[in-house]
KOLKE-686278 format. One line per field, with one value per atom (N, C-alpha, C): atom name; z, y, x; residue number from 1; residue in one letter. Coordinates in nm, 4 decimals. Atoms other than C-alpha are relative to their C-alpha. Last residue first. Layout:
atom <- c(CA ...) $
Z <- c(Z ...) $
Y <- c(Y ...) $
X <- c(X ...) $
seq <- c(NUM ...) $
type <- c(a ...) $
This chain:
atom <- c(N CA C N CA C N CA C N CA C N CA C N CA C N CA C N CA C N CA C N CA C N CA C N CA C N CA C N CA C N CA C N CA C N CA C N CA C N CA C N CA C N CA C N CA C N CA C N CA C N CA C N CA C N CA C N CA C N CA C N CA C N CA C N CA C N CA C N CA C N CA C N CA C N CA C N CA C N CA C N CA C N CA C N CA C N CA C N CA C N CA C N CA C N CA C N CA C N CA C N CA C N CA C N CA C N CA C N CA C N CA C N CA C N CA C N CA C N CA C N CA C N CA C N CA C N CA C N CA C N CA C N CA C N CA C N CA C N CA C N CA C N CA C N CA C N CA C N CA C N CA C N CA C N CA C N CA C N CA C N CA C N CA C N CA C N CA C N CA C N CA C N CA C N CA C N CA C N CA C N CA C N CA C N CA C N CA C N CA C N CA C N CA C N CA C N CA C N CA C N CA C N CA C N CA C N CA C N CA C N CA C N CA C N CA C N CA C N CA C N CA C N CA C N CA C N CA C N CA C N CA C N CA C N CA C N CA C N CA C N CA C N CA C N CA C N CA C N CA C N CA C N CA C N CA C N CA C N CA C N CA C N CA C N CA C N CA C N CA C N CA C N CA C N CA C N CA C N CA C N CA C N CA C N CA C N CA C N CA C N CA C N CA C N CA C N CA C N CA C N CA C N CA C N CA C N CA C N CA C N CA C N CA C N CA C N CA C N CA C N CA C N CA C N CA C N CA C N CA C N CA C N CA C N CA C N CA C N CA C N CA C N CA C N CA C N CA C N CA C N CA C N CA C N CA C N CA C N CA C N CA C N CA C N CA C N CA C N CA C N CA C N CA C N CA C N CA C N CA C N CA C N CA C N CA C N CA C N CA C) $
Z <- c(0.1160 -0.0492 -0.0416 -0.0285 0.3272 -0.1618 -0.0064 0.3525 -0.0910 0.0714 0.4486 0.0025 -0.0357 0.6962 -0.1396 0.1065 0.5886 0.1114 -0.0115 0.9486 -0.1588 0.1089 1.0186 0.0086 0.0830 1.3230 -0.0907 0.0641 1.4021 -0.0257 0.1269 1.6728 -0.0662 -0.0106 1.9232 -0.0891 0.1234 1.9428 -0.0095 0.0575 2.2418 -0.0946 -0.1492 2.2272 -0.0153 -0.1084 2.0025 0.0518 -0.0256 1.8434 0.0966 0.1506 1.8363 0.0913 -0.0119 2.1280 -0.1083 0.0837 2.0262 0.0571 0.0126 2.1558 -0.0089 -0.0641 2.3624 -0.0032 -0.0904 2.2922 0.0326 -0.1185 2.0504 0.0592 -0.0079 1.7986 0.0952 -0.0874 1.5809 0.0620 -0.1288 1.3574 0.0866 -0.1457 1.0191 0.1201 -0.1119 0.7340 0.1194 -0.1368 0.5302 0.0329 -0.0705 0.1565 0.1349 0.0605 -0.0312 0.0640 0.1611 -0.0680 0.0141 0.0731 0.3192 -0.1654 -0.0516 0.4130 -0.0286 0.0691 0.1635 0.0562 0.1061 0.3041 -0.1111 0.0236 0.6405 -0.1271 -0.0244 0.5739 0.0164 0.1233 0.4289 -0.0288 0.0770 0.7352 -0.1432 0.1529 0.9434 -0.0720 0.0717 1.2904 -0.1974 0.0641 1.3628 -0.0377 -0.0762 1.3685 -0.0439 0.0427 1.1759 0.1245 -0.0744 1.2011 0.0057 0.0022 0.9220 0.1201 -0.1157 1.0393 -0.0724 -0.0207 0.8052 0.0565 -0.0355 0.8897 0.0097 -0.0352 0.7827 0.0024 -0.1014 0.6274 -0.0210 -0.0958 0.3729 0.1511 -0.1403 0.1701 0.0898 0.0104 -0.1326 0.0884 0.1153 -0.1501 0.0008 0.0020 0.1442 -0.0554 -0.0898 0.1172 0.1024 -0.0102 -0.2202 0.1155 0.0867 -0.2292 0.0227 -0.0896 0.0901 -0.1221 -0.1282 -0.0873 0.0554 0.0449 -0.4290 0.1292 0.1057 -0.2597 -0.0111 -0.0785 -0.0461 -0.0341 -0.0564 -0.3572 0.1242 0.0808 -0.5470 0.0746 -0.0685 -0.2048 -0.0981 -0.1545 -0.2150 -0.0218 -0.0403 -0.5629 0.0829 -0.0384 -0.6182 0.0144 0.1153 -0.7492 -0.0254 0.0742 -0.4674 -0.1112 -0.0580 -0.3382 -0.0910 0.0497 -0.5406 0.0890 0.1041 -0.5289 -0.0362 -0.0478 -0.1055 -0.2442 0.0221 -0.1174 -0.0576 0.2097 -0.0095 0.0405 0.0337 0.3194 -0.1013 0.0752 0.4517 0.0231 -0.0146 0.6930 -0.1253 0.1280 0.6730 0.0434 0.0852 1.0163 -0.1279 -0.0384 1.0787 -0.0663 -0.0114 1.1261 -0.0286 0.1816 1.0416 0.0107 0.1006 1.3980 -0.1398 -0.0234 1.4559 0.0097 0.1201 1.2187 0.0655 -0.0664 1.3999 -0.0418 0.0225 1.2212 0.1423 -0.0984 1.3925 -0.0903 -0.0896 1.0010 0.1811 -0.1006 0.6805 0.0958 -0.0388 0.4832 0.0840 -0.0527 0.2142 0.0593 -0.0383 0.1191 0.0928 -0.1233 -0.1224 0.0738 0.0241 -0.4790 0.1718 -0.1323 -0.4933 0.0081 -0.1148 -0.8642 0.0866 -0.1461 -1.0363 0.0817 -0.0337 -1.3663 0.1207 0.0495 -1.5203 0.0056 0.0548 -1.2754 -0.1225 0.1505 -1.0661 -0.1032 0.0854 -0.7419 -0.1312 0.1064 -0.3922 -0.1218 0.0246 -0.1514 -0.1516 0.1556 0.0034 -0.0623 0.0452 0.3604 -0.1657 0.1441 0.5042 -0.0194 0.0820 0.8994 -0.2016 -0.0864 1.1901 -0.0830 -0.0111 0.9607 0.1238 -0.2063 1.1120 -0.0335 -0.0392 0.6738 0.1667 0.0793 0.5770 0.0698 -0.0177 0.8342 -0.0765 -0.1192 0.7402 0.0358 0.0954 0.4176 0.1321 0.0854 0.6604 -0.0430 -0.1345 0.9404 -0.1189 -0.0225 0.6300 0.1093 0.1308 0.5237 0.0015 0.0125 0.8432 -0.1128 -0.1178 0.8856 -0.0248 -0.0057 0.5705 0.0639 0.1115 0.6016 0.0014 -0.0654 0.9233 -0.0925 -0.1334 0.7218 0.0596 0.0310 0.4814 0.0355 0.1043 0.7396 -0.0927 -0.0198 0.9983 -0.1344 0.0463 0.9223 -0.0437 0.1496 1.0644 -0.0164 -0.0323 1.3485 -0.1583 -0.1271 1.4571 -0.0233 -0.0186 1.1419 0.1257 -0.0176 1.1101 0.0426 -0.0536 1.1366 0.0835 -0.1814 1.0158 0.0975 -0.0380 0.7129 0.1303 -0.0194 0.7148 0.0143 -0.1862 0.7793 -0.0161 0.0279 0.4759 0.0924 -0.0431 0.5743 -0.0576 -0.1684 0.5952 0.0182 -0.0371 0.2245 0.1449 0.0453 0.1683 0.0372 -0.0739 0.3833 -0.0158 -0.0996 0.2150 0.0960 0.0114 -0.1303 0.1340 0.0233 -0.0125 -0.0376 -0.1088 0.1009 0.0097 -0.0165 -0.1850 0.1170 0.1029 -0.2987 0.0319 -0.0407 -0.0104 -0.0535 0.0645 -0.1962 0.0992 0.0014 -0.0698 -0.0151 -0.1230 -0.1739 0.0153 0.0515 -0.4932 0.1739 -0.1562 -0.4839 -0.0163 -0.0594 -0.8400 0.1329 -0.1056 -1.0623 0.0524 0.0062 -1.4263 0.1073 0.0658 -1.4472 0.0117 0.1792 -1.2804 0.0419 -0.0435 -0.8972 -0.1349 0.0784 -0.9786 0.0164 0.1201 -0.7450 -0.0308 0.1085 -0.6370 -0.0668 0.1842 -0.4375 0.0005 -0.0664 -0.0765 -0.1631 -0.0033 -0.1335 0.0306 0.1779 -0.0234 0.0271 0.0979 0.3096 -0.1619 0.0600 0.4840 -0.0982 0.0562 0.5408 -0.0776 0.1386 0.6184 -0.0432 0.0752 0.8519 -0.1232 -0.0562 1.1750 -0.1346 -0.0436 1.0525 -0.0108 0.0575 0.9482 0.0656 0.1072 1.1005 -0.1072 0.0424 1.3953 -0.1474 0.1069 1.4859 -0.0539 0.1519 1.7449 -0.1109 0.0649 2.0687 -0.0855 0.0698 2.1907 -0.0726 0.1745 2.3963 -0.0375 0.0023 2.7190 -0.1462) $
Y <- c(0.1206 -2.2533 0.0284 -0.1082 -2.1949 -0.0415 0.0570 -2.4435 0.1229 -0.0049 -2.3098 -0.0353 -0.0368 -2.5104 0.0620 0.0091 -2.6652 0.1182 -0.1241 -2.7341 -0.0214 0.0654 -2.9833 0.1170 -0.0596 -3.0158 -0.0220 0.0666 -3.2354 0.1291 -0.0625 -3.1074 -0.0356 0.0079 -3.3089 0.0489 0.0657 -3.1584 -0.0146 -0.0418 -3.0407 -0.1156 0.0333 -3.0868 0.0765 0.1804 -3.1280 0.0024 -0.0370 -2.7317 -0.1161 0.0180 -2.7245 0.0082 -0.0071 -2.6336 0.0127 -0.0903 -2.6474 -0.0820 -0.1416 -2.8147 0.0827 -0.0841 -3.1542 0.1757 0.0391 -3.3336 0.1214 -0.0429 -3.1452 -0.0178 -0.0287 -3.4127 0.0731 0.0461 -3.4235 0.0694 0.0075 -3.3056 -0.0409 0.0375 -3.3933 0.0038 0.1556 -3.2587 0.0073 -0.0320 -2.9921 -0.1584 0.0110 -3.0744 0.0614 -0.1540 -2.9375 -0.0120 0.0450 -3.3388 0.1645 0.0602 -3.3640 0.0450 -0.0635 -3.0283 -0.1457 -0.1284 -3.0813 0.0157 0.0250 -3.4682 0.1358 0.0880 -3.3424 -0.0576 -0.1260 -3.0620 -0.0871 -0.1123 -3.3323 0.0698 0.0998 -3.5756 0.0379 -0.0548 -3.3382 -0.0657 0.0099 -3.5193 0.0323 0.1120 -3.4882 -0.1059 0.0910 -3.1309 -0.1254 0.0507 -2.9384 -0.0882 0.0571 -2.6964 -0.0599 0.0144 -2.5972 -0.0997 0.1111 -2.4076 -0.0534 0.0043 -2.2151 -0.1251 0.0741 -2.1254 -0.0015 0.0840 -1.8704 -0.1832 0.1399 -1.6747 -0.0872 -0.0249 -1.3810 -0.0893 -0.0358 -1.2989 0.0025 -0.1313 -1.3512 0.0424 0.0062 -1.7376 0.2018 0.0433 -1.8527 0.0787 0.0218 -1.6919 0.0244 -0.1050 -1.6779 0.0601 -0.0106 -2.0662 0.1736 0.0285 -2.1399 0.0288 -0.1179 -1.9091 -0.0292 -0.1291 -2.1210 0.1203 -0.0152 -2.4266 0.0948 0.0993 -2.4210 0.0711 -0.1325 -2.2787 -0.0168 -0.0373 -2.5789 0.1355 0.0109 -2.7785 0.0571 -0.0317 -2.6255 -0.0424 -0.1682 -2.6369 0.0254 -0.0563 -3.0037 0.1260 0.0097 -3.0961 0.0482 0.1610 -3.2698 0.0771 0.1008 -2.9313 -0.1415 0.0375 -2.6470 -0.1051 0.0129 -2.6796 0.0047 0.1174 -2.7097 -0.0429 0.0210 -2.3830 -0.1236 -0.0178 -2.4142 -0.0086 0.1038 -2.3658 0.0381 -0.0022 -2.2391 -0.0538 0.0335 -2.1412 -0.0558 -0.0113 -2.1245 -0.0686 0.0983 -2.0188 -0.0004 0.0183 -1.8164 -0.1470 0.1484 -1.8191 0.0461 -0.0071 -1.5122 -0.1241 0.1518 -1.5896 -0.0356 0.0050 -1.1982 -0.1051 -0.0303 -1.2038 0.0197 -0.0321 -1.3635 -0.0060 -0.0203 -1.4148 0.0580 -0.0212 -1.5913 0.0641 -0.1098 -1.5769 -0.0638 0.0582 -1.6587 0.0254 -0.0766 -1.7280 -0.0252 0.0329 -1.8499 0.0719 -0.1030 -1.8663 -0.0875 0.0356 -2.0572 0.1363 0.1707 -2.0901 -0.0016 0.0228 -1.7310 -0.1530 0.0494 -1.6609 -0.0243 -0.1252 -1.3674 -0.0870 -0.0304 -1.5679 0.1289 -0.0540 -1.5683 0.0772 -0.1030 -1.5824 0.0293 0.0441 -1.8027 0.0880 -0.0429 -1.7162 -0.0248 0.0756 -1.7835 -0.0383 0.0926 -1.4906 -0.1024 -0.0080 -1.4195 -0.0217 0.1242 -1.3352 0.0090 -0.0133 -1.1858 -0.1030 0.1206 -1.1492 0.0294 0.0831 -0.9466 -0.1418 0.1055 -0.7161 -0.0766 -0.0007 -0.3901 -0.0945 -0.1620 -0.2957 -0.0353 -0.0040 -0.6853 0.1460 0.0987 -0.7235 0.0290 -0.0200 -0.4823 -0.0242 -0.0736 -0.6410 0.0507 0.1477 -0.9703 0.1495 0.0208 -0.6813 -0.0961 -0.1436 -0.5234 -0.0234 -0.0243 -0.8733 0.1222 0.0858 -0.9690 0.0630 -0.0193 -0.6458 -0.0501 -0.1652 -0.7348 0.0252 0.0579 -1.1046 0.1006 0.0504 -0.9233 -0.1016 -0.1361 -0.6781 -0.0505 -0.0525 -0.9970 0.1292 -0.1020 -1.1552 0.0458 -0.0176 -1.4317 0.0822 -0.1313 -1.5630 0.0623 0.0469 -1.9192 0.1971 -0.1262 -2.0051 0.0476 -0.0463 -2.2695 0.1278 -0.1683 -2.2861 0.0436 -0.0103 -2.6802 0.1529 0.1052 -2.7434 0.0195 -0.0242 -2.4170 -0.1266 -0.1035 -2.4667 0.0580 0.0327 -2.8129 0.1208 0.0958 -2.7730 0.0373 0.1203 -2.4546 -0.0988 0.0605 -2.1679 -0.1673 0.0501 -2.0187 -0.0542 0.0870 -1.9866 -0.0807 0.1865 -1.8483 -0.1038 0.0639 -1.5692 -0.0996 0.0059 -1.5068 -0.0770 0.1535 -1.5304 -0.0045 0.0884 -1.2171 -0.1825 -0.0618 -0.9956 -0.1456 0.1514 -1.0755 -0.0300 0.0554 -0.7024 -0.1720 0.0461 -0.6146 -0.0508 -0.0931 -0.7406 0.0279 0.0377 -1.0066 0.1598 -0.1136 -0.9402 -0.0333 -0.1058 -1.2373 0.0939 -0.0990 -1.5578 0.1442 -0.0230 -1.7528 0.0724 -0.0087 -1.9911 0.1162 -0.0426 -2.0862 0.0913 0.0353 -2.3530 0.0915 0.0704 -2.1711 -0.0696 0.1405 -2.0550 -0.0911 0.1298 -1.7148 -0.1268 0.1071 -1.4603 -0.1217 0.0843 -1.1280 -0.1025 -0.0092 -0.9297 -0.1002 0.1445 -0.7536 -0.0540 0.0675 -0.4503 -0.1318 0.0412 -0.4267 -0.0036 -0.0922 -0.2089 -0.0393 -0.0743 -0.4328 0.0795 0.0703 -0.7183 0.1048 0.0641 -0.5225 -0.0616 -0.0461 -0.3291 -0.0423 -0.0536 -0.4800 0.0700 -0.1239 -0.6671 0.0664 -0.1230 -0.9853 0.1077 0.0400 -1.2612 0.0449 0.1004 -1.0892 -0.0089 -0.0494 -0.9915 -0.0556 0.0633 -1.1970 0.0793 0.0372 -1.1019 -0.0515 0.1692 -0.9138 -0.0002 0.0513 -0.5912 -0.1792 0.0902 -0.5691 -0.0260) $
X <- c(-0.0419 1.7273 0.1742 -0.0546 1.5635 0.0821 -0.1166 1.2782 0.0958 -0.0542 0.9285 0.1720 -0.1810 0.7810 0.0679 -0.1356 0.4712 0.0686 -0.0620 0.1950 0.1126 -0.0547 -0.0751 0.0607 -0.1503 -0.2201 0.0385 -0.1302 -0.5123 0.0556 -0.0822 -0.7633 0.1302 -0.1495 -0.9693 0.0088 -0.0465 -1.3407 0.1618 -0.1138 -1.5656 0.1011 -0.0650 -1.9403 0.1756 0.0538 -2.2148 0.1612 0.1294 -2.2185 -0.0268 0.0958 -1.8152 -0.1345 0.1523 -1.5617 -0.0750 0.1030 -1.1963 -0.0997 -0.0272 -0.9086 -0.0626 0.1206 -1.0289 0.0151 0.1201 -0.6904 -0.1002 0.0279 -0.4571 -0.1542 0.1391 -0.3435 -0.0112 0.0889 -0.0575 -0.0703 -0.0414 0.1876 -0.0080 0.0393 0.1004 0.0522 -0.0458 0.2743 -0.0922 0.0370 0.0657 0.0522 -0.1364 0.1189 0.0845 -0.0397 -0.1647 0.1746 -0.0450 -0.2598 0.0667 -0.1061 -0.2217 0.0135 -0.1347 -0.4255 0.1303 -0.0697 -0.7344 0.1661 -0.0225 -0.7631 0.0724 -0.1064 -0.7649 0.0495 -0.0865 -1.0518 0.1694 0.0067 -1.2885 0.1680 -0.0685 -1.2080 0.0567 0.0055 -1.3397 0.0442 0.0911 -1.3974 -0.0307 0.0019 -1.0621 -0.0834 0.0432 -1.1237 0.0546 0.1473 -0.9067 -0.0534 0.0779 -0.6251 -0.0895 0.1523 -0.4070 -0.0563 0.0441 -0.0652 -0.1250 0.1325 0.1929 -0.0691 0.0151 0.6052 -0.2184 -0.0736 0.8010 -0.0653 0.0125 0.5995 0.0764 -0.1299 0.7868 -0.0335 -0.0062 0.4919 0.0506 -0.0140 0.6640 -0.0626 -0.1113 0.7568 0.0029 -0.1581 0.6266 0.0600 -0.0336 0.2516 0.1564 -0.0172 0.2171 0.0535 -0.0783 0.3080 0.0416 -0.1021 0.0746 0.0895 -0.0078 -0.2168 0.1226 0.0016 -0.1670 0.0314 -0.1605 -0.1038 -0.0065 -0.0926 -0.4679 0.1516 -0.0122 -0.6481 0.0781 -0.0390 -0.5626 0.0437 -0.1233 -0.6682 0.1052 -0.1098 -0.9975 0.1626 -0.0067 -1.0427 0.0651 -0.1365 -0.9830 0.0516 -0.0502 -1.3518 0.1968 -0.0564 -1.4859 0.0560 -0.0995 -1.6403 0.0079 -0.1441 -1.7141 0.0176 -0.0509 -2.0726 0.1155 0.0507 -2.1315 0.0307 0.1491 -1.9562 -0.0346 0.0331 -1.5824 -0.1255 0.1439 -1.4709 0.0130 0.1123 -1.1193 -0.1169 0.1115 -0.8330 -0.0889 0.0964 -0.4722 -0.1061 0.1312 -0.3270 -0.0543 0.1401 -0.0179 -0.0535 0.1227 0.3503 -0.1371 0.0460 0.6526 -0.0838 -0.0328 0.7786 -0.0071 -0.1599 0.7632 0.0351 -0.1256 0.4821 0.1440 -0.0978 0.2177 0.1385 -0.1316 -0.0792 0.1002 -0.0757 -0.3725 0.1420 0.0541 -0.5676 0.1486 -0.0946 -0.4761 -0.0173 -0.0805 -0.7513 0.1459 -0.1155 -0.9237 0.0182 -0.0918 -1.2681 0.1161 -0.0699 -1.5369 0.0930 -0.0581 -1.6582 0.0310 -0.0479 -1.8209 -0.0054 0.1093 -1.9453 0.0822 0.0029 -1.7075 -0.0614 0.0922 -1.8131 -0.0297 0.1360 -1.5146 -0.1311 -0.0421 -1.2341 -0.0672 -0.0236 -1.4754 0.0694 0.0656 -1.3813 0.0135 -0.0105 -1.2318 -0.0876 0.1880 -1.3227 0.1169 0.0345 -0.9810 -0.0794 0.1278 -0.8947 -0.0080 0.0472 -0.5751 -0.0807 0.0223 -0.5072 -0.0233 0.0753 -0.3972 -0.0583 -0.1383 -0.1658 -0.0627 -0.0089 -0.4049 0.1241 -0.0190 -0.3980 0.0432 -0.1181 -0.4606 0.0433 -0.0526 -0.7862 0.1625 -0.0972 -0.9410 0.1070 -0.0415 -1.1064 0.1026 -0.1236 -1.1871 0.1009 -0.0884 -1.3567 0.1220 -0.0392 -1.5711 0.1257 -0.0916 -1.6318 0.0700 -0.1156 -1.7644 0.1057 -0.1015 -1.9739 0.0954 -0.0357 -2.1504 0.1329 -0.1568 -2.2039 0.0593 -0.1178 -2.4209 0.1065 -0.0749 -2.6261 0.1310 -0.1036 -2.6472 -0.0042 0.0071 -2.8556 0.0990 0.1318 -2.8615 -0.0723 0.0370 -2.5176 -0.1179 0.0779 -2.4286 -0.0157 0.1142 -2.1686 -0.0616 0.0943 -1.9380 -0.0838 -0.0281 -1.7000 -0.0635 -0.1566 -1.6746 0.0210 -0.0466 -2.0743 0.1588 0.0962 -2.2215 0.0990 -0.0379 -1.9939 -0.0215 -0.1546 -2.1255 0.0892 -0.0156 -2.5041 0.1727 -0.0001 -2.5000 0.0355 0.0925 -2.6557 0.0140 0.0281 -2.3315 -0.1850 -0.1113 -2.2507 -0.0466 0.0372 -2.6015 0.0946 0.1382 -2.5148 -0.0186 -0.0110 -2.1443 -0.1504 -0.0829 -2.2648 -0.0024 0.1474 -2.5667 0.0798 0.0974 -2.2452 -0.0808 -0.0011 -1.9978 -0.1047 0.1540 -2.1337 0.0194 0.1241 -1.9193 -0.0690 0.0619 -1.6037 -0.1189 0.1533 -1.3309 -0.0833 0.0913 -1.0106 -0.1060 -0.0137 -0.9039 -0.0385 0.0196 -0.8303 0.0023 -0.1202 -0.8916 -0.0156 0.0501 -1.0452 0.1593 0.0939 -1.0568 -0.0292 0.1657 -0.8924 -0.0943 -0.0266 -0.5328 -0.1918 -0.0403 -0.5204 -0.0075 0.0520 -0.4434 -0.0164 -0.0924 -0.3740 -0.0724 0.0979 -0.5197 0.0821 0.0142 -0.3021 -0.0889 0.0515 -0.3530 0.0005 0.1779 -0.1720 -0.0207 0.0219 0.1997 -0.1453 -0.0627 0.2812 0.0015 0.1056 0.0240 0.0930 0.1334 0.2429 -0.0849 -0.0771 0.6308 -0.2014 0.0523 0.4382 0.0527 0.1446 0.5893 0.0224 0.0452 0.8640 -0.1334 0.1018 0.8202 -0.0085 0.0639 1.0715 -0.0181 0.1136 1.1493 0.0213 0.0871 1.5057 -0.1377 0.0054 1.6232 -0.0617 -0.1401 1.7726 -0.0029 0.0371 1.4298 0.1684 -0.0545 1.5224 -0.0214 -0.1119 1.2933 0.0364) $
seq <- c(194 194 194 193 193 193 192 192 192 191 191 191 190 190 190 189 189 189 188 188 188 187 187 187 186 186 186 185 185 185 184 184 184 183 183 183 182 182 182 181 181 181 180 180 180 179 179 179 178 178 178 177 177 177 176 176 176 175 175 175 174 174 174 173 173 173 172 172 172 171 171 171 170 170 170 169 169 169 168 168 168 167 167 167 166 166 166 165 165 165 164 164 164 163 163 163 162 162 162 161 161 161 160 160 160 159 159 159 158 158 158 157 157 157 156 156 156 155 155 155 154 154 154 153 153 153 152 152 152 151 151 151 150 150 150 149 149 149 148 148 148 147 147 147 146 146 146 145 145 145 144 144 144 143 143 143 142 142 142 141 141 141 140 140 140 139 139 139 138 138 138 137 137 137 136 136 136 135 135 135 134 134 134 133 133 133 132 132 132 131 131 131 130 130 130 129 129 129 128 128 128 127 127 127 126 126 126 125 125 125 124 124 124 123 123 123 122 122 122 121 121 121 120 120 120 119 119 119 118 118 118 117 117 117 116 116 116 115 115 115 114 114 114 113 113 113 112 112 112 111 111 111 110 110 110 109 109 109 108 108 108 107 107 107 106 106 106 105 105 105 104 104 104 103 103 103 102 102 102 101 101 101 100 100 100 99 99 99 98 98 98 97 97 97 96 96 96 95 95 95 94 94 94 93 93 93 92 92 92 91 91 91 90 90 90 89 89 89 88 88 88 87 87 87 86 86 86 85 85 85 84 84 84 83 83 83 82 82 82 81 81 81 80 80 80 79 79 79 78 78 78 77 77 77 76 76 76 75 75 75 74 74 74 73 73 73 72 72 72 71 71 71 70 70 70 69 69 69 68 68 68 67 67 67 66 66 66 65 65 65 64 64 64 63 63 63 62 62 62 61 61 61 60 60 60 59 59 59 58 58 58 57 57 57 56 56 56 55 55 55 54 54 54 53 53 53 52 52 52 51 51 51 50 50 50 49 49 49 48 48 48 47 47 47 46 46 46 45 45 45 44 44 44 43 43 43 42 42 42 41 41 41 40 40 40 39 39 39 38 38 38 37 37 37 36 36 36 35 35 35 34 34 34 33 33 33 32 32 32 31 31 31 30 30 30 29 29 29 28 28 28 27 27 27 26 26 26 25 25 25 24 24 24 23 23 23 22 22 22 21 21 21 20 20 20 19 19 19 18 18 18 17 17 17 16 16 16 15 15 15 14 14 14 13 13 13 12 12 12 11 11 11 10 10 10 9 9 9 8 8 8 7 7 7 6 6 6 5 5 5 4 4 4 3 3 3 2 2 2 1 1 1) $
type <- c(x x x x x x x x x x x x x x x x x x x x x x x x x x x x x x x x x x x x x x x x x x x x x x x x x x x x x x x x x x x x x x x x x x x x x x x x x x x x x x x x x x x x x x x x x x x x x x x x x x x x x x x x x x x x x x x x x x x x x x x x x x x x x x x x x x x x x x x x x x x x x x x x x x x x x x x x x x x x x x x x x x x x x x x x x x x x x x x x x x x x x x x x x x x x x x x x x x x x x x x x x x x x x x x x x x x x x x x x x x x x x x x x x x x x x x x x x x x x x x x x x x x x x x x x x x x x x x x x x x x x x x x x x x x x x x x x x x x x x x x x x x x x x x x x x x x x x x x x x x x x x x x x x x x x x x x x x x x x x x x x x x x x x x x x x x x x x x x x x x x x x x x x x x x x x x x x x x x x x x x x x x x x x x x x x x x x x x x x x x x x x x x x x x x x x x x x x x x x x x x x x x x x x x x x x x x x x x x x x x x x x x x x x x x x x x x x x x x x x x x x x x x x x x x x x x x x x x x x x x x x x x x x x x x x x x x x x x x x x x x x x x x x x x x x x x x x x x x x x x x x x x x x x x x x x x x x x x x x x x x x x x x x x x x x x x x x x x x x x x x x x x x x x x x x x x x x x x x x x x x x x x x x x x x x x x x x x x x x x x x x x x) $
């Protein structure tokens, strides 16, 4: 059945550019994720709160592995983009971004993250946040991005107002966590047409 709207994002418009590397300024930035991020990845997830908000921990780096091999993917299928968030010095692993449910004939997805239990409080996350929803809008060609949180997270709410995620509201009993099921806040920008 013919569609009466042109999508959004044409099918291969996403992958047909590389996956770039951008700057989030102090120091820090998003970049592809690497296998050698492998052994960050593990440790990442043995942390309660990553375990907590993400539902699941990483036994080995065999299995960070895989993941990262499915994130890297990921851009090429046009299903999602991930980013290890990184000291543009050091190379150390600060956290990750992504975008993930895409759906490019609305031009919408999800921004995801965590930070490692050391970048937090220091305005990373929600630096990196902007930065992805900027690249995003402005030359990725999304229409429209989502952050989802528990409304247990309080963390993850604070990142999505200051990055400038309006509030939508709440979907009663959305998501299944480790102690039970969890209402979910909405937050969504809208790019504006200029």
């Amino acid at each position: 059945m013919p569609s009466l709207v042109a999508p959004a994002m044409p099918v291969g418009a996403f992958a047909a550019s590389g996956q770039p590397t951008l700057r989030i300024g102090s120091g820090v930035l998003l970049r592809p994720w690497r296998i050698t991020d492998a052994e960050a990845v593990t440790e990442a997830f043995q942390d309660p709160e990553i375990q907590r908000w993400h539902v699941r921990r990483a036994d080995s780096v065999e299995e960070a592995r895989a993941w990262i091999e499915r994130w890297q993917s990921s851009w090429s299928s046009e299903t999602g983009g991930h980013w290890a968030v990184a000291g543009s010095e050091s190379d150390g692993l600060l956290g990750r971004m992504s975008l993930k449910s895409l759906h490019l004939e609305d031009g919408k997805a999800e921004v995801a993250y965590w930070m490692m239990p050391t970048a937090r409080g220091r305005g990373v996350c929600t630096r990196a946040v902007m930065t992805l929803t900027r690249w995003a809008m402005e030359k990725g060609g999304f229409h429209r991005l989502e952050i989802e949180h528990s409304t247990a997270n309080q963390a993850s709410c604070r990142v999505a107002i200051k990055a400038g995620f309006e509030e939508e509201g709440v979907r009663r009993g959305a998501a299944l966590h480790a102690d039970g099921w969890h209402d979910m806040h909405l937050h969504a920008r809208v790019r504006t047409e200029a």
